[in-house]
TITORMAR-869103 format. One record per residue: residue number from 1; residue in three letters; chain; x, y, z of N, C-alpha, C in turn. Coordinates in steps of 0.1 Angstrom, whole numbers, plus 5000, padded with zeros to 4 digits. Each point is the difference from the previous one (the first is absolute). Layout:
N
atom mardren:NUM, kegu:Ala, bati:A, n_east:X, n_north:Y, n_up:Z, ca_east:X, ca_north:Y, ca_up:Z, c_east:X, c_north:Y, c_up:Z;
...
***
This chain:
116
atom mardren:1, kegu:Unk, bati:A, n_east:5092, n_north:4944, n_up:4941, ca_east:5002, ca_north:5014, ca_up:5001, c_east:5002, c_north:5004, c_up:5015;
atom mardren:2, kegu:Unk, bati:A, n_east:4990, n_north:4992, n_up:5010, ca_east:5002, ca_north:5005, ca_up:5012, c_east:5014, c_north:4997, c_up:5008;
atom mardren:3, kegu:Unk, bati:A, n_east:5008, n_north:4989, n_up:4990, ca_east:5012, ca_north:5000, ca_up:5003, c_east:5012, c_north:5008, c_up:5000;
atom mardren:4, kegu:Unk, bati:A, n_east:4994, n_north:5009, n_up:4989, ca_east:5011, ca_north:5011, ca_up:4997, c_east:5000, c_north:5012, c_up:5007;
atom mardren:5, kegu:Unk, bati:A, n_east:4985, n_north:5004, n_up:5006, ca_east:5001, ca_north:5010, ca_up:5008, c_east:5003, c_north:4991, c_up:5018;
atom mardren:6, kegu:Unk, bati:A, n_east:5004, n_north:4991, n_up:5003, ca_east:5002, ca_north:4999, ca_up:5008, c_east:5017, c_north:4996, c_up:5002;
atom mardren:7, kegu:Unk, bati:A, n_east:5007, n_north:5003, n_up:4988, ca_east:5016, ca_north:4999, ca_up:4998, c_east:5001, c_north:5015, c_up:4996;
atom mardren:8, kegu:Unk, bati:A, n_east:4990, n_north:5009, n_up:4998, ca_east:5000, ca_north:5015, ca_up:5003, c_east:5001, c_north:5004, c_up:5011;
atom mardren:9, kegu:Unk, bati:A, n_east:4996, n_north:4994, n_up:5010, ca_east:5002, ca_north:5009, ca_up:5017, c_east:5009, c_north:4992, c_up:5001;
atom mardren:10, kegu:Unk, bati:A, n_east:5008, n_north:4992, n_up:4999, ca_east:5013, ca_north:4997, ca_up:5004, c_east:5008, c_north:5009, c_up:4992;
atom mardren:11, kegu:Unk, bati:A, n_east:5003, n_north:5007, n_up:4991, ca_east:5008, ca_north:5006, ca_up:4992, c_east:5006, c_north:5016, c_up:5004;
atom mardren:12, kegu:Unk, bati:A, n_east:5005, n_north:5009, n_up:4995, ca_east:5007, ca_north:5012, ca_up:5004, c_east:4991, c_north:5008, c_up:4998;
atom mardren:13, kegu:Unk, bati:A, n_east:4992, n_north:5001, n_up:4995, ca_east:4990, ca_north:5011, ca_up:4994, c_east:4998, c_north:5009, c_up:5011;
atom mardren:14, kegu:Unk, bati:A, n_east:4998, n_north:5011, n_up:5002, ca_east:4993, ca_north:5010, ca_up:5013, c_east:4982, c_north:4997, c_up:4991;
atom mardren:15, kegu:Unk, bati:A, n_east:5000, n_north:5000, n_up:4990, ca_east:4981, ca_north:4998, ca_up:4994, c_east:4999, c_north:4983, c_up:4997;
atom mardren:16, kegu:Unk, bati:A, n_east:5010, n_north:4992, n_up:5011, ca_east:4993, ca_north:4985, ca_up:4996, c_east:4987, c_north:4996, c_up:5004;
atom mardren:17, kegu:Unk, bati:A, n_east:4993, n_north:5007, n_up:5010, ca_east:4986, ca_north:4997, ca_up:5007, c_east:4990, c_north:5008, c_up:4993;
atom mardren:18, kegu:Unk, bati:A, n_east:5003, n_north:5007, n_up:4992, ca_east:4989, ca_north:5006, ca_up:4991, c_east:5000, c_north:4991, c_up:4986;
atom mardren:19, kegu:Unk, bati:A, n_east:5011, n_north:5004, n_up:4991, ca_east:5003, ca_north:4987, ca_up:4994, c_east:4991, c_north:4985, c_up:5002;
atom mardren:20, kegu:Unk, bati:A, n_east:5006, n_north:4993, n_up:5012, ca_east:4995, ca_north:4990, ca_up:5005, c_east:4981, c_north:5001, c_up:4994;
atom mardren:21, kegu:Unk, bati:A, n_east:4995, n_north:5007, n_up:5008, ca_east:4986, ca_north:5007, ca_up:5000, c_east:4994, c_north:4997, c_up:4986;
atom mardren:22, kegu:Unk, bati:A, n_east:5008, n_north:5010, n_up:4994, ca_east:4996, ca_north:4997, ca_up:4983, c_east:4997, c_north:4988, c_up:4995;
atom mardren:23, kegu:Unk, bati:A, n_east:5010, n_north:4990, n_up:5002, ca_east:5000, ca_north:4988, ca_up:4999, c_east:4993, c_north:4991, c_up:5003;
atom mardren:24, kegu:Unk, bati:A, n_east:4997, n_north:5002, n_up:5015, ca_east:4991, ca_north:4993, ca_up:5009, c_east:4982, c_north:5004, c_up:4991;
atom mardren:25, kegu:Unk, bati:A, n_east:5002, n_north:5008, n_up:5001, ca_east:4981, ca_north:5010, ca_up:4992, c_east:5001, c_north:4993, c_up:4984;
atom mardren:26, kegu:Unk, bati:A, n_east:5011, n_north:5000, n_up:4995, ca_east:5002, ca_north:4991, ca_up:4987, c_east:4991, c_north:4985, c_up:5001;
atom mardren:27, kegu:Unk, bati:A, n_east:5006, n_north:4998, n_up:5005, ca_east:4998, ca_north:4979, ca_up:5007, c_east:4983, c_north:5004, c_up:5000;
atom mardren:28, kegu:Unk, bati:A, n_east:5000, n_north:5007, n_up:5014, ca_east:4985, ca_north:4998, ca_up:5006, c_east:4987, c_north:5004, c_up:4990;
atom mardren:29, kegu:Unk, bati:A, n_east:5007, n_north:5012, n_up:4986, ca_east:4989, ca_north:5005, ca_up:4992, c_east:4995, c_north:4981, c_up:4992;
atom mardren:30, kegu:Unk, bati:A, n_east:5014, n_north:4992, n_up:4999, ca_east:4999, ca_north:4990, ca_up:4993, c_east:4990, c_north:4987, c_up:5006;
atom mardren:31, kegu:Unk, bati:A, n_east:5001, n_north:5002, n_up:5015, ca_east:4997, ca_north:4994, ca_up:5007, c_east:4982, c_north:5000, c_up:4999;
atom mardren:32, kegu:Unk, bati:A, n_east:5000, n_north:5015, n_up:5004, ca_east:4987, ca_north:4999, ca_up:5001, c_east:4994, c_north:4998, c_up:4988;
atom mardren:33, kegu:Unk, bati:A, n_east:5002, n_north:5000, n_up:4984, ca_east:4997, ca_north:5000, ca_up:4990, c_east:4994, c_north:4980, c_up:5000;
atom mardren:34, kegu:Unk, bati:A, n_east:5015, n_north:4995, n_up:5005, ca_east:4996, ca_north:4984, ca_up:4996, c_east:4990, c_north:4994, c_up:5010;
atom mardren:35, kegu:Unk, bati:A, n_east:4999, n_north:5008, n_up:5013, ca_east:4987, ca_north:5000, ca_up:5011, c_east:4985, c_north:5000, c_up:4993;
atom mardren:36, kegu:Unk, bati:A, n_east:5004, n_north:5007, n_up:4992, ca_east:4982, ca_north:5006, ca_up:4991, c_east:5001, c_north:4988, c_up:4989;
atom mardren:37, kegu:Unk, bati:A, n_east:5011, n_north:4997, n_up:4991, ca_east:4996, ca_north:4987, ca_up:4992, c_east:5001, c_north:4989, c_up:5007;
atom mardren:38, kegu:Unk, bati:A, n_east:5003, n_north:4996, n_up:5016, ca_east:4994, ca_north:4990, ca_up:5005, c_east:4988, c_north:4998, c_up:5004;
atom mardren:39, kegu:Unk, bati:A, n_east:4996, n_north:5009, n_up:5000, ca_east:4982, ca_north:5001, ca_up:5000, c_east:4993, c_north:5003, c_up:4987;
atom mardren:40, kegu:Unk, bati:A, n_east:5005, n_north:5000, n_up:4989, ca_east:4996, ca_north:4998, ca_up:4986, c_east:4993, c_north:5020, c_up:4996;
atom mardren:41, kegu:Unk, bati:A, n_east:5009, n_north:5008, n_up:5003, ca_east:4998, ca_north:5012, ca_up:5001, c_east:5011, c_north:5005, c_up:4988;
atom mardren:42, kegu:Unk, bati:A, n_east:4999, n_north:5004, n_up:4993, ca_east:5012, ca_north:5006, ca_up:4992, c_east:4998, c_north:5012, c_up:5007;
atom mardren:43, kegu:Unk, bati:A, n_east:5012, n_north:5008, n_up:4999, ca_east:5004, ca_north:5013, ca_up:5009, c_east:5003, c_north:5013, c_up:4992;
atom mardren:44, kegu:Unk, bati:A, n_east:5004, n_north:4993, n_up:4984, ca_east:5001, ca_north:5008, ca_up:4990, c_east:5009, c_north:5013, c_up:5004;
atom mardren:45, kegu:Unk, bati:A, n_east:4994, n_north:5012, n_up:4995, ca_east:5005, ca_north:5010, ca_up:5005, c_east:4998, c_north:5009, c_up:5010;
atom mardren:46, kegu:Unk, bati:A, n_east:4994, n_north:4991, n_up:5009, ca_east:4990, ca_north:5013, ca_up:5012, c_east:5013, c_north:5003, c_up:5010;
atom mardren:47, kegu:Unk, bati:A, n_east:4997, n_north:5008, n_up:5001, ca_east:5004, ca_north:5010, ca_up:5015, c_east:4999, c_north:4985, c_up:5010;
atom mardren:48, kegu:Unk, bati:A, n_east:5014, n_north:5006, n_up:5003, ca_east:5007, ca_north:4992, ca_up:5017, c_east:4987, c_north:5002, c_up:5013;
atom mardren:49, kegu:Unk, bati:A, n_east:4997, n_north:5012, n_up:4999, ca_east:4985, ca_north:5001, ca_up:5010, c_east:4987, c_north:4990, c_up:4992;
atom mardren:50, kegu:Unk, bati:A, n_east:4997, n_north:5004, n_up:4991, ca_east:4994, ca_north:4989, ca_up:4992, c_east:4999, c_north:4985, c_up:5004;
atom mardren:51, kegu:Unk, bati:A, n_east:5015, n_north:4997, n_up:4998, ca_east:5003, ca_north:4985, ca_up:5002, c_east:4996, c_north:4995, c_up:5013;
atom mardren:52, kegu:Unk, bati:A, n_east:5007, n_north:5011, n_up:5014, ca_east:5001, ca_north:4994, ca_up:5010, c_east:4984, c_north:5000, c_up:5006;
atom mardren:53, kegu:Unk, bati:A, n_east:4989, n_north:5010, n_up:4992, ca_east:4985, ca_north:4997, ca_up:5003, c_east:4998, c_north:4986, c_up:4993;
atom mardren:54, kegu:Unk, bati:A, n_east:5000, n_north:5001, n_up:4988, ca_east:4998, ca_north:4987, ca_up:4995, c_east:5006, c_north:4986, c_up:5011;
atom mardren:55, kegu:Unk, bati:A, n_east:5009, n_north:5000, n_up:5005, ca_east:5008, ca_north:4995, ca_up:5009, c_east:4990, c_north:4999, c_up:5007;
atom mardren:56, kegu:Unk, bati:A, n_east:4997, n_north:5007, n_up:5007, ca_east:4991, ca_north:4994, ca_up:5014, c_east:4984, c_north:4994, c_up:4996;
atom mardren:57, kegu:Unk, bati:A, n_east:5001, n_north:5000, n_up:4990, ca_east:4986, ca_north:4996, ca_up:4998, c_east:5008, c_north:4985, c_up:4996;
atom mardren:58, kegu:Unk, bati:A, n_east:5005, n_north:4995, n_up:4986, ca_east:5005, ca_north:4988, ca_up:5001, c_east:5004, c_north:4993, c_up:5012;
atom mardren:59, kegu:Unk, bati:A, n_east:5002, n_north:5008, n_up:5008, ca_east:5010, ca_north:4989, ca_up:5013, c_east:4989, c_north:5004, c_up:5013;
atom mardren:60, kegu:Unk, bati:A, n_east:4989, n_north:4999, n_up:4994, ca_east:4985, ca_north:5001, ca_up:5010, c_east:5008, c_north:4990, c_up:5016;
atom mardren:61, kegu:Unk, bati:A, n_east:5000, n_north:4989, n_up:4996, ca_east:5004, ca_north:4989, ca_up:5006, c_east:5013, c_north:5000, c_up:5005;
atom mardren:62, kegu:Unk, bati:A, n_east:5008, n_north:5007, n_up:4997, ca_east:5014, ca_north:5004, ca_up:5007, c_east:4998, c_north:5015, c_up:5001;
atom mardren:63, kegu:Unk, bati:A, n_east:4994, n_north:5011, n_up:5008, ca_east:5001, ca_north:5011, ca_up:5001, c_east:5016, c_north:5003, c_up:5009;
atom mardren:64, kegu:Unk, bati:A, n_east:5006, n_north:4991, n_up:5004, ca_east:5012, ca_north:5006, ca_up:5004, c_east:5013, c_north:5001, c_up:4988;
atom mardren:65, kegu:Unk, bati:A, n_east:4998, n_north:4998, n_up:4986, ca_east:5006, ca_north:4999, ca_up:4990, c_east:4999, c_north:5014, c_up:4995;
atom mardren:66, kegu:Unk, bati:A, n_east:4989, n_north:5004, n_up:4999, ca_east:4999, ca_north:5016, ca_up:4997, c_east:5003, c_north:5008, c_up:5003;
atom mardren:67, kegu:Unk, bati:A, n_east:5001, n_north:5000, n_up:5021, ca_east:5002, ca_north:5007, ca_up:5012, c_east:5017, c_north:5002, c_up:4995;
atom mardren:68, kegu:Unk, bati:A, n_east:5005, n_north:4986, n_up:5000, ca_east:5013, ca_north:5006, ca_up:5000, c_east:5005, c_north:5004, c_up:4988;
atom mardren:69, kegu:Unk, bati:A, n_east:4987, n_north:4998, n_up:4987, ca_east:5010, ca_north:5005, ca_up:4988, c_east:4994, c_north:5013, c_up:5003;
atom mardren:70, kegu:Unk, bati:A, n_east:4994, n_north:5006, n_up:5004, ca_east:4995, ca_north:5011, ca_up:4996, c_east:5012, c_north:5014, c_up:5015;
atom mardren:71, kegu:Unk, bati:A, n_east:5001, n_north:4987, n_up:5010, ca_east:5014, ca_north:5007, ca_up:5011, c_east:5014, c_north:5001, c_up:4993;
atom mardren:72, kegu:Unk, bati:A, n_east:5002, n_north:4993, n_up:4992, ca_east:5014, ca_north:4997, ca_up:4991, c_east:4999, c_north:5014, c_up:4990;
atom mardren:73, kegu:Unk, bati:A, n_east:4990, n_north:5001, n_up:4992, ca_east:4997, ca_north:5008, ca_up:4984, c_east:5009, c_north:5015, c_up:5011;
atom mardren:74, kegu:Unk, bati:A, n_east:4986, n_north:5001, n_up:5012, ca_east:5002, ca_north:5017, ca_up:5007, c_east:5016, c_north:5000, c_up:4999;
atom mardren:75, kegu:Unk, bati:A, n_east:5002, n_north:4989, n_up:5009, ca_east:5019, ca_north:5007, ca_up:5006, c_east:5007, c_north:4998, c_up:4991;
atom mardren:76, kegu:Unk, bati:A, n_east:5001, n_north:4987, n_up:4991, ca_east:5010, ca_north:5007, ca_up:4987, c_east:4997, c_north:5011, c_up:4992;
atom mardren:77, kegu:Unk, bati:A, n_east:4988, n_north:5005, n_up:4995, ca_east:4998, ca_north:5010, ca_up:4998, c_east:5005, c_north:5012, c_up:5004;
atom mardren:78, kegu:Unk, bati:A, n_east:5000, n_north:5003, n_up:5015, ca_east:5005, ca_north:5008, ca_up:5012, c_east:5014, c_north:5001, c_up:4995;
atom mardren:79, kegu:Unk, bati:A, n_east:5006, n_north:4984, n_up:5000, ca_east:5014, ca_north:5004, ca_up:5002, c_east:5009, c_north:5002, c_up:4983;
atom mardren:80, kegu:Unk, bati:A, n_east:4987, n_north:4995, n_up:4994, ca_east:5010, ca_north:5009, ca_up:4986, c_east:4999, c_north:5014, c_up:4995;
atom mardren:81, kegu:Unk, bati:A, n_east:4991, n_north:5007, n_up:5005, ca_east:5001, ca_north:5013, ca_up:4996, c_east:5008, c_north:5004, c_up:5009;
atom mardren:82, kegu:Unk, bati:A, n_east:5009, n_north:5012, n_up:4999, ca_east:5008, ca_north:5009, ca_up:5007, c_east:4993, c_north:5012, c_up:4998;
atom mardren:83, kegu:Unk, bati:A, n_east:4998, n_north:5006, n_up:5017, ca_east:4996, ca_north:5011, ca_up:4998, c_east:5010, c_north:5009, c_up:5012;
atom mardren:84, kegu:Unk, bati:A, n_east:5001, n_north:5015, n_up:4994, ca_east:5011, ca_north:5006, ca_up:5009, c_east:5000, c_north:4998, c_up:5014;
atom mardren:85, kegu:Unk, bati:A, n_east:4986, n_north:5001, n_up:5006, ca_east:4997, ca_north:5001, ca_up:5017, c_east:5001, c_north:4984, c_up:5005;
atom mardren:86, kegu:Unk, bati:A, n_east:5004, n_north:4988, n_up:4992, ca_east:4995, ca_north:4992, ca_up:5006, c_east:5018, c_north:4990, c_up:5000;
atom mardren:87, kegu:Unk, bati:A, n_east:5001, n_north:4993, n_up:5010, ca_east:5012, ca_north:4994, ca_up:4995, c_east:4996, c_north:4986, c_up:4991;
atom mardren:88, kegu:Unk, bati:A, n_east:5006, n_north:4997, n_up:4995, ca_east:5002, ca_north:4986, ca_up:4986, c_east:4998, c_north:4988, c_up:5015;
atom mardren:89, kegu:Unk, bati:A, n_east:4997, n_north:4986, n_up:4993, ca_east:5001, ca_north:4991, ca_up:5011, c_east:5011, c_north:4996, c_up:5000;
atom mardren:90, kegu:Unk, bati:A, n_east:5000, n_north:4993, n_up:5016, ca_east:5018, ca_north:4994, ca_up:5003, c_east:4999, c_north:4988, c_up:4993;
atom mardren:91, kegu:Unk, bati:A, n_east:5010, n_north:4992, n_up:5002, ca_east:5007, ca_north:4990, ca_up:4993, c_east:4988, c_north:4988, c_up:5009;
atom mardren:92, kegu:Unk, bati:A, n_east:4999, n_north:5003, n_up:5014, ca_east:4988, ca_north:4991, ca_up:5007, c_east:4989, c_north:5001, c_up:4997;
atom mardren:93, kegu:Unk, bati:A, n_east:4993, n_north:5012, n_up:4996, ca_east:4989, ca_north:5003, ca_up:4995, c_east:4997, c_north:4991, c_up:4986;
atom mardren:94, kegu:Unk, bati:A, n_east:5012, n_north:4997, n_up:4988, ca_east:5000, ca_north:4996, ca_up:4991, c_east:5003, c_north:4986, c_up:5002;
atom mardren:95, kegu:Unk, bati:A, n_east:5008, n_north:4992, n_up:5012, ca_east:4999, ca_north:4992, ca_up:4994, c_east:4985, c_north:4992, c_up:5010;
atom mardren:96, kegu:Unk, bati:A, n_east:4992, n_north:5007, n_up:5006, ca_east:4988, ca_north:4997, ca_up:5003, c_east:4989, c_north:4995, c_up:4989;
atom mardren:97, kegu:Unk, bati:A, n_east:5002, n_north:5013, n_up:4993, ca_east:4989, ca_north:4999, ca_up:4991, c_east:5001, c_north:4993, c_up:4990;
atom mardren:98, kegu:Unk, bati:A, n_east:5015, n_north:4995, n_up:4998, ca_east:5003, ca_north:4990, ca_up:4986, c_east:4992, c_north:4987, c_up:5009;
atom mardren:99, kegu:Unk, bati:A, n_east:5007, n_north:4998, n_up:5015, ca_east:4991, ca_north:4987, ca_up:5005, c_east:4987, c_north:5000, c_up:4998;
atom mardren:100, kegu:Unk, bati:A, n_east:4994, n_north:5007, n_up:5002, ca_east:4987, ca_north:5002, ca_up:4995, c_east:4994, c_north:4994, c_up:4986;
atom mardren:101, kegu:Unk, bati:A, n_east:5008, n_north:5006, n_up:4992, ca_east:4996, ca_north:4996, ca_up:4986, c_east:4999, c_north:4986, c_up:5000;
atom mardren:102, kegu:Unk, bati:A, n_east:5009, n_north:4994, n_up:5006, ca_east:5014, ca_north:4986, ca_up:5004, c_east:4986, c_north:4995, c_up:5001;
atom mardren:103, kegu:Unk, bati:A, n_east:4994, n_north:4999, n_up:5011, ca_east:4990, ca_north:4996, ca_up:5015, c_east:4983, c_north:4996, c_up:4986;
atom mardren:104, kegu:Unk, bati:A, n_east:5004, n_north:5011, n_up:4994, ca_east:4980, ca_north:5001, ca_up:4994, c_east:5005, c_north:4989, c_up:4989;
atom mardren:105, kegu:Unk, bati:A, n_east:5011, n_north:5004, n_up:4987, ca_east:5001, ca_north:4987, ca_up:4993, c_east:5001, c_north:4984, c_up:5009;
atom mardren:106, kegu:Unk, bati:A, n_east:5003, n_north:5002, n_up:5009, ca_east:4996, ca_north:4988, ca_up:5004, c_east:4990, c_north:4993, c_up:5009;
atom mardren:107, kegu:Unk, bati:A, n_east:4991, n_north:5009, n_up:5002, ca_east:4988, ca_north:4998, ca_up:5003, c_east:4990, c_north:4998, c_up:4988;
atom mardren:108, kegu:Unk, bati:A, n_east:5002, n_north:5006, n_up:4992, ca_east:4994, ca_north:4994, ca_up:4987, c_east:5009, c_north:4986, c_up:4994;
atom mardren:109, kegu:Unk, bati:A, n_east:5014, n_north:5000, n_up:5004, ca_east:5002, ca_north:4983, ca_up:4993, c_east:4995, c_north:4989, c_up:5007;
atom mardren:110, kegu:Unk, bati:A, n_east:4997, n_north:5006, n_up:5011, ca_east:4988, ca_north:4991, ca_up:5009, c_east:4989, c_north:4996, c_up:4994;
atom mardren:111, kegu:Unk, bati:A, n_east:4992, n_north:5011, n_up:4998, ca_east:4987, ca_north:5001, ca_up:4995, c_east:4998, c_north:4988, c_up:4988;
atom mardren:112, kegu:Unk, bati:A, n_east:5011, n_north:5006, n_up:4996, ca_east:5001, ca_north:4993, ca_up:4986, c_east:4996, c_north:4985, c_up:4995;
atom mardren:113, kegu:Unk, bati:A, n_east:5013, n_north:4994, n_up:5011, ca_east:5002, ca_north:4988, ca_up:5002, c_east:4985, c_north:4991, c_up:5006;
atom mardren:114, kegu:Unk, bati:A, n_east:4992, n_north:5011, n_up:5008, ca_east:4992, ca_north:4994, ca_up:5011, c_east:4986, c_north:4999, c_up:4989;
atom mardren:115, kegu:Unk, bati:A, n_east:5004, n_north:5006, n_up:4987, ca_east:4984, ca_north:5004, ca_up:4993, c_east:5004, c_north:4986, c_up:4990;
atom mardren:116, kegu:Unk, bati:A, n_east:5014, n_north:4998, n_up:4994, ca_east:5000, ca_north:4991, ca_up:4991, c_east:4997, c_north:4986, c_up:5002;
***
């Protein structure tokens, strides 16, 4: 998926970095979900704030897993609402934060590897 929003800021769109965003928040809601069943947590249906507390308690031992999911949740959050006074993010802004998303799945494929 994070592939597609990142063949979105290459594209014509003047809303490919909001777009992008959506996408990017898509991934990361999935991300952090499979974060919590790697710690044997079902996530069921709680709230994204929910999760990312749950989150820092599971990842006691990695508190920098939480720091940045919970830095990721704010600014895609930020950048998918549109609000009149504020401008939408740029195409840099977006494709930051898709790295981001990029950056945490693979700090947990790490994890992963390093726990099996």
């Amino acid at each position: 998926m994070l592939e597609r929003a990142d063949d979105l800021l290459r594209g014509p769109s003047p809303h490919r970095a909001r777009f992008a965003c959506w996408i990017a928040r898509s991934s990361f809601e999935l991300l952090v979900a499979g974060l919590l069943v790697q710690r044997d947590l079902d996530p069921g249906s709680a709230s994204m704030r929910t999760r990312l507390s749950c989150l820092q308690v599971a990842y006691l031992d990695r508190p920098e897993v939480a720091a940045r999911a919970d830095y990721i949740w704010a600014r895609l959050s930020q950048a998918c609402h549109q609000h009149a006074y504020e401008l939408g993010p740029t195409v840099h802004e977006a494709r930051g934060l898709v790295a981001r998303v990029v950056d945490l799945a693979g700090v947990i494929r790490v994890s992963v590897e390093v726990d099996a």
